[in-house]
C-alpha positions as a Markdown table, in Angstrom:
| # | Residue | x | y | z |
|---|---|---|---|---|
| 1 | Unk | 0.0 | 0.0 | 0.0 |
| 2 | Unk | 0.9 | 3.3 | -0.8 |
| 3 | Unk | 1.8 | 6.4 | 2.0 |
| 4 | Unk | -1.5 | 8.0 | 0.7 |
| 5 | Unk | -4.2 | 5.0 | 0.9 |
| 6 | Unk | -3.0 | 4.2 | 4.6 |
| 7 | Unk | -3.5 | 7.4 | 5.7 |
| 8 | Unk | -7.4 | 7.7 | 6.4 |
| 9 | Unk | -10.4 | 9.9 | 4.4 |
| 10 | Unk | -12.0 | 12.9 | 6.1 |
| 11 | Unk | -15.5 | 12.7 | 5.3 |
| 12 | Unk | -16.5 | 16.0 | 7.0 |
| 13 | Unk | -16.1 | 19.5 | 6.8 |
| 14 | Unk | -14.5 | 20.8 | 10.0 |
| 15 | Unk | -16.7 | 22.8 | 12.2 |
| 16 | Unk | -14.8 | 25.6 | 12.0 |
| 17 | Unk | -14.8 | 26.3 | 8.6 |
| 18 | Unk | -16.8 | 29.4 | 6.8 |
| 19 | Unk | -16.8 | 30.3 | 3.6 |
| 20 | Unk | -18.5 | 33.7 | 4.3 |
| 21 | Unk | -14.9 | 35.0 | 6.2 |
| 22 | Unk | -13.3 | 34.7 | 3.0 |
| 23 | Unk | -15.2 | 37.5 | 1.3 |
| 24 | Unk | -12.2 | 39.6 | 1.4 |
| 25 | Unk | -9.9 | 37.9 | -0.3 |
| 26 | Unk | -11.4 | 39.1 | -4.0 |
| 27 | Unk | -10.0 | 42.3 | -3.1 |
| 28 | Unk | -6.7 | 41.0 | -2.4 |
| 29 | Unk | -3.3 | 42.3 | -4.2 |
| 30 | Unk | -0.5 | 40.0 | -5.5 |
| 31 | Unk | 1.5 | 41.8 | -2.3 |
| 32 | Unk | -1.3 | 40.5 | 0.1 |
| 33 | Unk | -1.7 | 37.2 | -2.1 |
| 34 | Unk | 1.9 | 36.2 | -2.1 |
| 35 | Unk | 2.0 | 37.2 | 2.2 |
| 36 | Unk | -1.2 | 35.0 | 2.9 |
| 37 | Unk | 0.0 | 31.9 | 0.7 |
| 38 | Unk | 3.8 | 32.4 | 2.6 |
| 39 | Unk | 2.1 | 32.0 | 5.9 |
| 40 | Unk | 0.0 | 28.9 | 4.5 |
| 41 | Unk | 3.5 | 27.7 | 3.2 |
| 42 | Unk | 5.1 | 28.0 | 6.7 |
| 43 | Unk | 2.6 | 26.0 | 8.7 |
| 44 | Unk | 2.1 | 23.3 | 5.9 |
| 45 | Unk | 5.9 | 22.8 | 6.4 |
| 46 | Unk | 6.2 | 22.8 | 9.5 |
| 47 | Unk | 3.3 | 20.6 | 10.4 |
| 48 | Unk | 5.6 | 18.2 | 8.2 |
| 49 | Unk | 8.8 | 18.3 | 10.7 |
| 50 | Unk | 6.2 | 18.0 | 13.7 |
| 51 | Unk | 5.5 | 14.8 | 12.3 |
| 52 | Unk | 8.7 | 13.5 | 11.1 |
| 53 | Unk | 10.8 | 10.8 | 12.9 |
| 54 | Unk | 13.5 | 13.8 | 13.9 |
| 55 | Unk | 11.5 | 16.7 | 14.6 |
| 56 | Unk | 13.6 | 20.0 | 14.7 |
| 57 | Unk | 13.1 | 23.6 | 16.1 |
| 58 | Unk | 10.0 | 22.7 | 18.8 |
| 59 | Unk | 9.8 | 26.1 | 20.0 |
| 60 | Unk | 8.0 | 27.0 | 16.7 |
| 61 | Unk | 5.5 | 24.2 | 17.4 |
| 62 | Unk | 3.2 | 26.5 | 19.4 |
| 63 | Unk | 3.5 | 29.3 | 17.4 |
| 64 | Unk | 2.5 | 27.0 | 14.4 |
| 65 | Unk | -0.5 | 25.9 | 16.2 |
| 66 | Unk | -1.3 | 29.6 | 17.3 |
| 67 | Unk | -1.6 | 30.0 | 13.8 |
| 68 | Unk | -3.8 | 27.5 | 12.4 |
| 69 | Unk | -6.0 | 28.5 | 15.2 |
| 70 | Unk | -6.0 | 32.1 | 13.9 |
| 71 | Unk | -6.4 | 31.3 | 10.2 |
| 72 | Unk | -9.5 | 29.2 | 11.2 |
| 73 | Unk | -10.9 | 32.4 | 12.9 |
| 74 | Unk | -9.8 | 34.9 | 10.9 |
| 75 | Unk | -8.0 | 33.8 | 7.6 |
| 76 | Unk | -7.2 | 37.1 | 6.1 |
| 77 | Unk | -4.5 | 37.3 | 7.9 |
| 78 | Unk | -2.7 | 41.4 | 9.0 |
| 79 | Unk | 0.7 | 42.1 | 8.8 |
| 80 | Unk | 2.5 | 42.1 | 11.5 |
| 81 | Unk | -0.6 | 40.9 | 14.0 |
| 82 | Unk | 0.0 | 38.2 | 16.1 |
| 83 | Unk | 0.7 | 35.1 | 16.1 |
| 84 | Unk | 2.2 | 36.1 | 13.2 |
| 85 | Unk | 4.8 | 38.7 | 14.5 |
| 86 | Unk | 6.9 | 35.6 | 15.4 |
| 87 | Unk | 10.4 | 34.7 | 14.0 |
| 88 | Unk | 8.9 | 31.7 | 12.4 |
| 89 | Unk | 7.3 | 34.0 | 9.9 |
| 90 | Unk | 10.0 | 36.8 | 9.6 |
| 91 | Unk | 10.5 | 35.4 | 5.9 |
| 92 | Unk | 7.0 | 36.0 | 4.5 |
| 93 | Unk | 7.6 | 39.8 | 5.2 |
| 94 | Unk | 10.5 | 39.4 | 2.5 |
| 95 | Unk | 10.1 | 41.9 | -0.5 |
| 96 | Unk | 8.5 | 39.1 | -3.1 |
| 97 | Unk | 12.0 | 38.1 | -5.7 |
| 98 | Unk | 11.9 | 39.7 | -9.3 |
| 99 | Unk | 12.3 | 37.5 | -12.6 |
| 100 | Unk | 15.7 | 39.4 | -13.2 |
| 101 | Unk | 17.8 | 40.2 | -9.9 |
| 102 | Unk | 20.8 | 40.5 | -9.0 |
| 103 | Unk | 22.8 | 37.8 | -8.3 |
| 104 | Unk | 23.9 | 37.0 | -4.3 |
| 105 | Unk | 27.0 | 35.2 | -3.3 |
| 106 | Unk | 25.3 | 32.2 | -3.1 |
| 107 | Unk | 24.4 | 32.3 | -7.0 |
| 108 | Unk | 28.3 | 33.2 | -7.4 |
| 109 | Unk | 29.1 | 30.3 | -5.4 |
| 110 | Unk | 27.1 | 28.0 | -7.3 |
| 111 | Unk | 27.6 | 28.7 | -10.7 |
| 112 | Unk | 31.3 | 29.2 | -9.4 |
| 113 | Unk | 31.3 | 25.4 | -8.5 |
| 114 | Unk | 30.2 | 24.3 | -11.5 |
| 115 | Unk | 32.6 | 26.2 | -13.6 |
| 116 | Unk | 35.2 | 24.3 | -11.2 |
| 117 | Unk | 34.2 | 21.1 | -12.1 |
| 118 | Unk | 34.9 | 22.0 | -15.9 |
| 119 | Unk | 38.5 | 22.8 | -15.3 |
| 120 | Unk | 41.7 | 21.4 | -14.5 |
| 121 | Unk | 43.3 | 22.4 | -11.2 |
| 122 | Unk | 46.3 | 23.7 | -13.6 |
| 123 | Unk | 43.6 | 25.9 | -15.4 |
| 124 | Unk | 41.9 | 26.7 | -12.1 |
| 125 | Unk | 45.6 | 28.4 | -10.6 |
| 126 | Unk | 45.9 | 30.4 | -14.1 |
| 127 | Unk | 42.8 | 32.1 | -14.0 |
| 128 | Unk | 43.3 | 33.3 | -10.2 |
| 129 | Unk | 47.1 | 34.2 | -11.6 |
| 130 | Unk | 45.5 | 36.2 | -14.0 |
| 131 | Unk | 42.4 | 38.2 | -12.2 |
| 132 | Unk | 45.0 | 39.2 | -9.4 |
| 133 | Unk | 47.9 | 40.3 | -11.6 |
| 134 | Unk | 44.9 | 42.0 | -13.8 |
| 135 | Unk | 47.4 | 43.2 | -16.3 |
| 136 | Unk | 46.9 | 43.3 | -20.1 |
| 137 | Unk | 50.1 | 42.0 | -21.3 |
| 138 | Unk | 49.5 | 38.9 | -18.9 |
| 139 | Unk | 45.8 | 38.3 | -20.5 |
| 140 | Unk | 47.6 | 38.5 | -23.7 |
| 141 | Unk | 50.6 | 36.4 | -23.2 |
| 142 | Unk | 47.7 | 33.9 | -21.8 |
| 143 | Unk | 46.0 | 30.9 | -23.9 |
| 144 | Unk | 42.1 | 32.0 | -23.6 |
| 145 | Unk | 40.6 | 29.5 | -25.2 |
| 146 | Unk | 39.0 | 28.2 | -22.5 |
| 147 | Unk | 38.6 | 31.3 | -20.8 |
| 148 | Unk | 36.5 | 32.2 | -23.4 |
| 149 | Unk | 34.0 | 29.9 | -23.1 |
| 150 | Unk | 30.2 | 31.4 | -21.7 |
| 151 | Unk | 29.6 | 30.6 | -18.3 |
| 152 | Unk | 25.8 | 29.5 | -19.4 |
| 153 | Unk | 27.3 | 26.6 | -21.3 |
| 154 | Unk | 28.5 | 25.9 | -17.5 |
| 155 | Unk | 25.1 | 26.0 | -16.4 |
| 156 | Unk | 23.4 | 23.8 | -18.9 |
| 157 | Unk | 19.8 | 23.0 | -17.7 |
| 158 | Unk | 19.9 | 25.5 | -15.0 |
| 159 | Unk | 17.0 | 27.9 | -15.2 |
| 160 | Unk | 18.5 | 30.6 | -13.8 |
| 161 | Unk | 21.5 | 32.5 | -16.0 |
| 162 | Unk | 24.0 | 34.5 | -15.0 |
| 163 | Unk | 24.4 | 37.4 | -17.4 |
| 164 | Unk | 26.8 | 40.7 | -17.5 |
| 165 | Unk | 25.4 | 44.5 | -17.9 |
| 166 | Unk | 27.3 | 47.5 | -18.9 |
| 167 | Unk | 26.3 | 50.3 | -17.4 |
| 168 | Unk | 28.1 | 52.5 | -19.5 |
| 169 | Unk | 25.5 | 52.2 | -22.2 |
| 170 | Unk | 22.1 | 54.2 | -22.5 |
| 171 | Unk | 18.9 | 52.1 | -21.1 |
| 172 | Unk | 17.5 | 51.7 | -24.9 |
| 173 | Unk | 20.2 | 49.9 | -26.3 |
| 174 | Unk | 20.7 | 47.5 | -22.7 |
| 175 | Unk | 17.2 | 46.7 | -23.8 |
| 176 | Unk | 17.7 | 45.7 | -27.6 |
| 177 | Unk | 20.9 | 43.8 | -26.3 |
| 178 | Unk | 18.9 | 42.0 | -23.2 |
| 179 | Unk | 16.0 | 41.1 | -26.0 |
| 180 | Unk | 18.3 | 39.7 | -28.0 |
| 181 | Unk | 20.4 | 37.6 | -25.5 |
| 182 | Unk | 17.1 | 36.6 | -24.1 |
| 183 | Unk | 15.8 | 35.6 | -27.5 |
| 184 | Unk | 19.1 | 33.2 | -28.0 |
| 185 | Unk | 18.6 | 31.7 | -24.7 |
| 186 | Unk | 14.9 | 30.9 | -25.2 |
| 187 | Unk | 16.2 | 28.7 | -28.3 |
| 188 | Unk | 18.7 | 26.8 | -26.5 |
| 189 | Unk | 18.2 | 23.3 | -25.1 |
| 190 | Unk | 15.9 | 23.5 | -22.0 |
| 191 | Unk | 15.5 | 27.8 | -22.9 |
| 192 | Unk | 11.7 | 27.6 | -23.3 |
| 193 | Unk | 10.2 | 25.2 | -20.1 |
| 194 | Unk | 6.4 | 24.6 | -19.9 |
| 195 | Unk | 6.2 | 27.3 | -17.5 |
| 196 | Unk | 7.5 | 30.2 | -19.5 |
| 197 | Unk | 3.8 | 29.5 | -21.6 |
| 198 | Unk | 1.6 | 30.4 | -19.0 |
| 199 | Unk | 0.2 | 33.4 | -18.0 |
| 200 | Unk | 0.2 | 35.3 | -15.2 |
| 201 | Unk | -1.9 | 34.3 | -12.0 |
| 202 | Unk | -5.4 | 35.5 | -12.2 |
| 203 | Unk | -6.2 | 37.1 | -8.4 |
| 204 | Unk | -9.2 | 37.7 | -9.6 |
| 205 | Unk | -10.3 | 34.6 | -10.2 |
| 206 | Unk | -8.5 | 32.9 | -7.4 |
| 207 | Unk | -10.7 | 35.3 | -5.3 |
| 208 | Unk | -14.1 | 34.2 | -7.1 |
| 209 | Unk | -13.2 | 30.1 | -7.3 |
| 210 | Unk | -12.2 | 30.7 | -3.1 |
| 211 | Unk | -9.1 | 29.5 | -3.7 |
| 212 | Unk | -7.7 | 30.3 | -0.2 |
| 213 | Unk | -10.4 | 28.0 | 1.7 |
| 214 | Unk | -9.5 | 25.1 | -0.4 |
| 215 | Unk | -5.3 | 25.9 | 0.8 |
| 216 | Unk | -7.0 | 26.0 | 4.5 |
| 217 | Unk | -8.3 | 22.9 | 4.3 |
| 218 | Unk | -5.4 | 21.5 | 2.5 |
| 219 | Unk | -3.8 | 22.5 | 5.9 |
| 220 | Unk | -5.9 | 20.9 | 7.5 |
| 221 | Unk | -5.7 | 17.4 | 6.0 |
| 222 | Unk | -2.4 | 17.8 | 6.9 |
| 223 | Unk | -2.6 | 18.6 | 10.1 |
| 224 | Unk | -5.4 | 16.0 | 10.7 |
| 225 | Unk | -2.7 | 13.1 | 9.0 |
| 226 | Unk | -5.7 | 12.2 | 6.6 |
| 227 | Unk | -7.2 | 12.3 | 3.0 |
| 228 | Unk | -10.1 | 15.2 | 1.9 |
| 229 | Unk | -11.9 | 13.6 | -0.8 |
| 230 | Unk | -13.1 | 16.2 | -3.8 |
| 231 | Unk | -16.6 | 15.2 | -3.0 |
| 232 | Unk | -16.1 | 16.7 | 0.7 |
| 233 | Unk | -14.5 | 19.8 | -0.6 |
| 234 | Unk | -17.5 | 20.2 | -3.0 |
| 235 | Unk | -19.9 | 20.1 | 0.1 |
| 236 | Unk | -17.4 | 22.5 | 1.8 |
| 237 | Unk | -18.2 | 25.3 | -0.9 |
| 238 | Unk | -21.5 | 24.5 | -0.6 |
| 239 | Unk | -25.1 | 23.8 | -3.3 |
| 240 | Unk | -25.2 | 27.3 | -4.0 |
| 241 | Unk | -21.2 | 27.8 | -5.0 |
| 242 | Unk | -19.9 | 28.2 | -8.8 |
| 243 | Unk | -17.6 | 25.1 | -7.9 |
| 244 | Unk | -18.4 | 21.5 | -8.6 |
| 245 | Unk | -16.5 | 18.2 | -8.3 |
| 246 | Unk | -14.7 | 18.8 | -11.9 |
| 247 | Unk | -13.3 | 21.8 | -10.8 |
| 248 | Unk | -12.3 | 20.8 | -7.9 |
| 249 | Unk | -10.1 | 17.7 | -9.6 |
| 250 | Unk | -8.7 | 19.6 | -12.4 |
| 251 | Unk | -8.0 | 23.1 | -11.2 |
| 252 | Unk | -8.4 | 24.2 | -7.5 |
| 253 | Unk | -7.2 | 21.3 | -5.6 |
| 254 | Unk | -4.1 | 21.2 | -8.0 |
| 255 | Unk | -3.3 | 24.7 | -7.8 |
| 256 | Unk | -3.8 | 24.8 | -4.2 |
| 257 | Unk | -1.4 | 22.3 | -3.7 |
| 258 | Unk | 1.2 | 23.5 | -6.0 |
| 259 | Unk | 1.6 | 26.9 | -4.1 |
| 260 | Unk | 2.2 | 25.0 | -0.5 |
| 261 | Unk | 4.9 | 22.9 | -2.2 |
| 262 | Unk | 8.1 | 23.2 | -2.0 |
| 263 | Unk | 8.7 | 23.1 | -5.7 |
| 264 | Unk | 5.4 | 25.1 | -6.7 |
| 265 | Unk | 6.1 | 27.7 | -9.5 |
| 266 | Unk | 3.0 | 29.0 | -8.9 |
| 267 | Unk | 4.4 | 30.7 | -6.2 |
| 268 | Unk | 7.0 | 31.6 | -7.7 |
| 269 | Unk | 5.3 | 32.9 | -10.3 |
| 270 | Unk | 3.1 | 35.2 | -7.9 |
| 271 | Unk | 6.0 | 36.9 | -6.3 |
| 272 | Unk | 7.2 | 38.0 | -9.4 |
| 273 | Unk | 3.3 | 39.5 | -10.1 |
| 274 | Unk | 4.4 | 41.0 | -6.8 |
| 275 | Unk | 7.8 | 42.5 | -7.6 |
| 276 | Unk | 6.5 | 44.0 | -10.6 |
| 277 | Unk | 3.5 | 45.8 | -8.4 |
| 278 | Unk | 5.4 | 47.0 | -5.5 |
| 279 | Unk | 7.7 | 48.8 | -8.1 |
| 280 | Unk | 5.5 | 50.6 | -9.8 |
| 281 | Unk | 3.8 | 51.6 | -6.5 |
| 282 | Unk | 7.5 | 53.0 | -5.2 |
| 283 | Unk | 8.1 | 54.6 | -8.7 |
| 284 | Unk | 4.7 | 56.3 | -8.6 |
| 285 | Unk | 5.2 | 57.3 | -5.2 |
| 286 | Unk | 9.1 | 58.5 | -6.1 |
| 287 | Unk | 7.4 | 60.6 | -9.1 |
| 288 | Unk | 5.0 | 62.1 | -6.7 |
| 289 | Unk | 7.8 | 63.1 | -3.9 |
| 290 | Unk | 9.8 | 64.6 | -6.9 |
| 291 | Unk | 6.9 | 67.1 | -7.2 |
| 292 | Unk | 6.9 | 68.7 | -3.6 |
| 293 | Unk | 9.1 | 70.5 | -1.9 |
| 294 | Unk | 12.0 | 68.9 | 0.0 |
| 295 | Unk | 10.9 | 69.2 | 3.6 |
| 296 | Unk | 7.8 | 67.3 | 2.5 |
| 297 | Unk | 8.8 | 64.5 | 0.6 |
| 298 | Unk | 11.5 | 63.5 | 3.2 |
| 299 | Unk | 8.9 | 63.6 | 6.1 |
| 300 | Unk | 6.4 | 61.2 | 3.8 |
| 301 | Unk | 9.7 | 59.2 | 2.8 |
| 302 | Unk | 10.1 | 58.7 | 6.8 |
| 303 | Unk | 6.5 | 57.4 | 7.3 |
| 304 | Unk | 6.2 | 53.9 | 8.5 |
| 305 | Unk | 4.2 | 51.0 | 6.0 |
């Protein structure tokens, strides 16, 4: 038998469970979205390493449960309210990661390990020679063959590229250069992955199909170490819901579960939605501190939220 027929079926809807405290979540943002699905994400998680055979960090075991607790009272949740002040969700406060970023050590590191493994030790003590003398002649003098070579051909099936930008150059020729170099990586091996076809997430809809009760009860199948059958979550939403048993199999449930994975691109994909709001909320509000006089764009500057 499989991991998921021993565990057992929940055949009813919890008692706490309210589809009318969920109204607010059509208005939702992709800032709000992508902070109530990164609390979700925490306490799925950790309701994982409760239950494993070496539990870690207990002292976030209460705050978890604190949690649930308020979801199930309140699920939109505020930022910055408690229980979810604590440490254990100090990430989902994060500002949401763009598409293109720039790159931390740890993405040097990595890529830098991978380049390693394509070199000889010999070749390995040459380059170092070289980047500390920096000198011309010696770059000359050198054989560059194989420092030639693009560091993406180091990181073949990686979806994530390192790439170099010279500033010196005016922002609409960076762009015709970035379009191009993107264009030549999407027609690589591996440039164009299923995801890069679909479209953005549609908040609007999540907020119409209740998306966010289905995650909550996701959680608490988890929690409960049992099975929620699509015919229960049907009954959850209720006769008089737009959702029946088809969409709970082929869209909701899915979706729901791809965003508490650990691997879910949906997520991903959210945060970027995120990024790209958030930035042209702090543009807009730069343009509109541009416009007033000193004294009173430093004092809005210095207000908190």
């Amino acid at each position: 038998m499989t991991a998921t027929s021993d565990r057992r079926y929940l055949k009813v809807v919890p008692e706490w469970f309210d589809l009318k405290k969920y109204e607010r979540a059509v208005a939702l943002d992709a800032e709000n979205w992508t902070f109530q699905i990164a609390v979700r994400f925490a306490c799925f998680h950790h309701l994982g390493v409760m239950r494993s055979p070496e539990p870690y960090l207990p002292e976030w075991d209460a705050p978890i449960l604190k949690a649930l607790a308020s979801l199930r009272s309140n699920p939109i949740v505020v930022r910055n309210s408690p229980p979810f002040d604590h440490k254990v969700f100090s990430w989902c406060y994060e500002t949401p990661a763009a598409a293109v970023r720039p790159m931390t050590r740890l993405d040097l590191y990595s890529i830098d390990r991978r380049v390693r493994q394509g070199l000889t030790r010999r070749q390995i003590e040459h380059i170092q020679w070289l980047v500390m003398h920096e000198s011309p002649a010696a770059f000359l003098a050198a054989e560059t063959t194989y420092l030639n070579v693009s560091v993406e051909e180091d990181c073949d099936g990686l979806f994530k590229l390192p790439m170099m930008i010279d500033l010196r150059f005016p922002n609409k020729i960076l762009r015709e250069h970035f379009e191009i170099y993107l264009q030549r990586m999407r027609r690589r091996g591996g440039g164009r992955p299923s995801e890069a076809s679909k479209k953005s997430p549609d908040l609007a809809k999540w907020g119409s199909v209740q998306l966010l009760p289905c995650i909550d009860l996701l959680l608490w199948e988890k929690e409960q170490d049992g099975r929620i059958p699509d015919s229960v979550l049907v009954k959850a939403y209720g006769p008089k819901g737009q959702v029946d048993r088809e969409m709970i199999r082929k869209t909701i449930r899915p979706l729901a579960e791809a965003l508490l994975s650990s691997h879910g691109f949906p997520r991903t994909r959210l945060g970027a939605l995120a990024h790209s709001e958030l930035a042209e909320r702090t543009e807009a509000a730069r343009r509109r501190n541009a416009k007033l006089p000193s004294n009173i764009a430093s004092a809005r500057t210095r207000q908190p939220g």
